[in-house]
N, C-alpha and C positions, 0 to 999 in steps of 0.2 A: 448552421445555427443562426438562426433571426433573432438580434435581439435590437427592442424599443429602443432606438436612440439615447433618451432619459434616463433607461437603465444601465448602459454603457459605462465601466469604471475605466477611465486614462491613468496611467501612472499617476498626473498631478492629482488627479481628483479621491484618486482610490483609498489615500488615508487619512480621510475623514469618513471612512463610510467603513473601514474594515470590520468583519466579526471580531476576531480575534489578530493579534494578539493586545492592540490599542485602547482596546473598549472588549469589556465583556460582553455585550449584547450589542446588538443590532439596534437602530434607532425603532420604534413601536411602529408594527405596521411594514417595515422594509421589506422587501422580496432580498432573499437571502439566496445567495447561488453556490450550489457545490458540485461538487468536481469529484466523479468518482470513479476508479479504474476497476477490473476486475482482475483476476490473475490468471495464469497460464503458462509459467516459465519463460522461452526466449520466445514465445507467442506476444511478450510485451511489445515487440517492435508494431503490432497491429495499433493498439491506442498512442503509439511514439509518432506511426506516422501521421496520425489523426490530430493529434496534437502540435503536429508541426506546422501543418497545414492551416490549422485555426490561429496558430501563434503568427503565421504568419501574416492573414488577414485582418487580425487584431490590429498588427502594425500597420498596416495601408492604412486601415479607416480613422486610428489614432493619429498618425502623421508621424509617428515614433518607434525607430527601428529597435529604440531599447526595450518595448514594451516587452512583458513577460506574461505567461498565463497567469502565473500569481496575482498576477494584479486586474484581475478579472474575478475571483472567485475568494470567498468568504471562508470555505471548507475543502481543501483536496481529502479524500479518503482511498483508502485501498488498501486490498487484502494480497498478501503473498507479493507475485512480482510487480502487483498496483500496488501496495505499498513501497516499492524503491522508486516505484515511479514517482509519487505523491512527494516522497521525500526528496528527489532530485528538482522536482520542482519549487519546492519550499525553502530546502537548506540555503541559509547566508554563507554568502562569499564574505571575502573581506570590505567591502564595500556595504554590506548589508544589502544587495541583489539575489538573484535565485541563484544557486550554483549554478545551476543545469539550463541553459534554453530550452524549450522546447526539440529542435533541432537537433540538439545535440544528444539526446536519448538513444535514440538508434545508431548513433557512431559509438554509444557505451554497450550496447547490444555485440553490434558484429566485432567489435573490440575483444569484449572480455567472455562471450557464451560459449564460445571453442575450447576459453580454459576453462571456464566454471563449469559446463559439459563437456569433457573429453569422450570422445569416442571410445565403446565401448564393445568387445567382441561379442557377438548375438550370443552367440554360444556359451559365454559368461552370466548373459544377464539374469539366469536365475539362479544360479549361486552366488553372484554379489546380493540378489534380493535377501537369499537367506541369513547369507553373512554379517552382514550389514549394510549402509547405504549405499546405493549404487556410484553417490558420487563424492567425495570428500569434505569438500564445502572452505579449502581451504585458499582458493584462491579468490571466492568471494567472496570471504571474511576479510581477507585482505585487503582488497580494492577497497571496501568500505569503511573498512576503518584509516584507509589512507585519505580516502576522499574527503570524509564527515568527520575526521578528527574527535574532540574533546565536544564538538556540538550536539547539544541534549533539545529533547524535545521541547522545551517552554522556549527556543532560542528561534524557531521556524517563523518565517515571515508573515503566514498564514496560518492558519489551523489546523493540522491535519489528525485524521482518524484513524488506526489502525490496527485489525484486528488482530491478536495472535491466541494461541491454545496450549494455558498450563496442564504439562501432562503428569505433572504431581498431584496437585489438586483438582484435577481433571473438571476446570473449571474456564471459559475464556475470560481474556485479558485486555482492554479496550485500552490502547496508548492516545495520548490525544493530548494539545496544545493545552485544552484547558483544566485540565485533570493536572498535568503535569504543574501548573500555577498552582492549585490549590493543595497537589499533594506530591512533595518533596520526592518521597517515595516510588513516586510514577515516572518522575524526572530522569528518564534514561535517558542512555547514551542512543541516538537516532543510528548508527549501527549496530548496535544489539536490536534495537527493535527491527530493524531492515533484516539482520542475518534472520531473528526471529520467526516473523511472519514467513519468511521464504521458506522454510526447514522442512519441508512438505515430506513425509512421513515415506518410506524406502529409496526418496533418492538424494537428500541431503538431510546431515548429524539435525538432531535439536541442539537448541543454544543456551547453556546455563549462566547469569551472572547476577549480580548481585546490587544492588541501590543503599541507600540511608534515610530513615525517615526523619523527621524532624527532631526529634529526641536521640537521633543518634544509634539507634537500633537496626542493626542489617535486616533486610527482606530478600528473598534468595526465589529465585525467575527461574523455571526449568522450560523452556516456551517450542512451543512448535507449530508449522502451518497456520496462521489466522484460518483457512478457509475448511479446516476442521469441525471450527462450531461456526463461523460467520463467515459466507462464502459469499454474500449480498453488501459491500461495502456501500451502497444507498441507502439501504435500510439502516445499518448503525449508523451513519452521519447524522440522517433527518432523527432519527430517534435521539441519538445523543444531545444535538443541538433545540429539539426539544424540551428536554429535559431543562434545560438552562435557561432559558424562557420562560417556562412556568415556574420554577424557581422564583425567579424574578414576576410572576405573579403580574406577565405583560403577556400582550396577545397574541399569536403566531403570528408572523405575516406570511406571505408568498413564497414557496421554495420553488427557484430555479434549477435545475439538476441538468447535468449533460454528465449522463451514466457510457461510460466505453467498454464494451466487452473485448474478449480476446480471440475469438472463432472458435474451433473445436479440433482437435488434436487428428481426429481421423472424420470424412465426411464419411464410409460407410456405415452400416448398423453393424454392431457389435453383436452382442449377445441378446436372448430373451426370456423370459421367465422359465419357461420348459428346461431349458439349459442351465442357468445358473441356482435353480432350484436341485441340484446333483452336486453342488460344490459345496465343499468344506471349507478348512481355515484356510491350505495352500489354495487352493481355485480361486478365493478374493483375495490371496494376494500377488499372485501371480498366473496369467493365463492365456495361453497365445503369443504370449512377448510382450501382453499388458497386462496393465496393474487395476484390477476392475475398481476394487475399493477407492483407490486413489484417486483412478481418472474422474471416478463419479463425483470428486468435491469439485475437480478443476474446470 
């Protein structure tokens, strides 16, 4: 990725120029840059190693080995496992740094996907579909609420976007830095949003909890996969961050985007119309040893 010199943010320089959380807007006219992953399960390590790689020559050109992606980028976004990503890049340390380097994503990868997916007998895998989720989701509730603690979304260094899907109100649920300022009530806890978005629909639980709005009234989350209804974490960042602009009744400026996808789960062709025009409820949701409905958000 080329970018203009002038446009270049260094740690020193970068907060004076932040989207959020410092200033609600962008100075008039600023090229605004977002950062946006896509999902895919332990397919994350594709955008981990992308990002290590940038993070890395960030630092050479900076002269600054502390430098972090965070301090490049106005919006990280991401849906499903691009949301833990977005959030490992974002979350304050004690320092008020990113938890996470760059780098260090893919060591949280081969780390913890062996428990979070344990291996599972072929010959199981369609009656745990039927049963319930193929995989627990209890060790990476865990790890998340060990790592992100008591830190809530208005707390994140940068802005971030993150899709999830209320399957009560079968409606989606946009979590976001700035949303989370203006409404109490949005102001999760940044692992319930992370388990959230991940909750991908037969192979890990949905995630129920609960917030307070400003009056004091419970509002109660039943949340599952962002990539449900919003599987384009681009499209809700620039949109969201739109919105807030014209609010402000200033004029777009320039969106910079460095979009990372995850590859694709199988390089051959799957199925085709002639074929899956013969399947019922069990056919999309289970067929051949895949999950057609599912694979189709990821």
């Amino acid at each position: 990725m080329q970018v203009p010199e002038q446009d270049l943010m260094s740690p020193g320089r970068a907060s004076s120029s932040l989207l959020f959380p410092t200033s609600s807007l962008p100075r008039e006219g600023r090229m605004i840059t977002v950062l946006s992953i896509d999902g895919g399960g332990v397919r994350g390590i594709i955008p981990g190693t992308i990002l290590a790689f940038l993070e890395k020559k960030l630092q050479e050109i900076d002269g600054s080995p502390d430098a972090r992606i965070a301090d490049y980028f106005d919006v990280v976004a991401g849906t499903s496992t691009g949301g833990l990503v977005a959030t490992m890049l974002t979350a304050p340390n004690t320092q008020r740094r990113p938890l996470y380097a760059a780098k260090d994503i893919n060591k949280f990868y081969l780390e913890h996907c062996p428990n979070i997916f344990p291996a599972v007998c072929k010959g199981l895998g369609l009656f745990k579909s039927m049963m319930g989720p193929k995989y627990s989701g209890q060790h990476l509730h865990s790890i998340l609420k060990k790592q992100l603690g008591d830190t809530r979304i208005s707390q994140t260094l940068k802005s971030i976007v993150i899709p999830t899907f209320d399957i009560k109100l079968l409606q989606p649920i946009i979590f976001s830095t700035y949303d989370a300022k203006k409404d109490v009530s949005k102001d999760a806890l940044l692992s319930d949003v992370c388990i959230s978005t991940s909750a991908a629909p037969t192979y890990l639980p949905g995630h129920h909890f609960k917030t307070k709005d400003k009056d004091g009234k419970t509002r109660a989350f039943n949340l599952i996969d962002g990539g449900v209804a919003a599987n384009n974490p681009t499209l809700v960042a620039i949109t969201h961050v739109s919105k807030q602009i014209i609010k402000k009744k200033q004029n777009l400026g320039k969106f910079m985007v460095l979009s990372l996808g995850t590859g694709t789960a199988k390089v051959k062709e799957n199925f085709d119309a002639a074929e899956c025009s013969k399947w019922g409820l069990l056919g999309w949701l289970y067929n051949g040893g895949t999950t057609p409905i599912i694979d189709s958000f990821c």
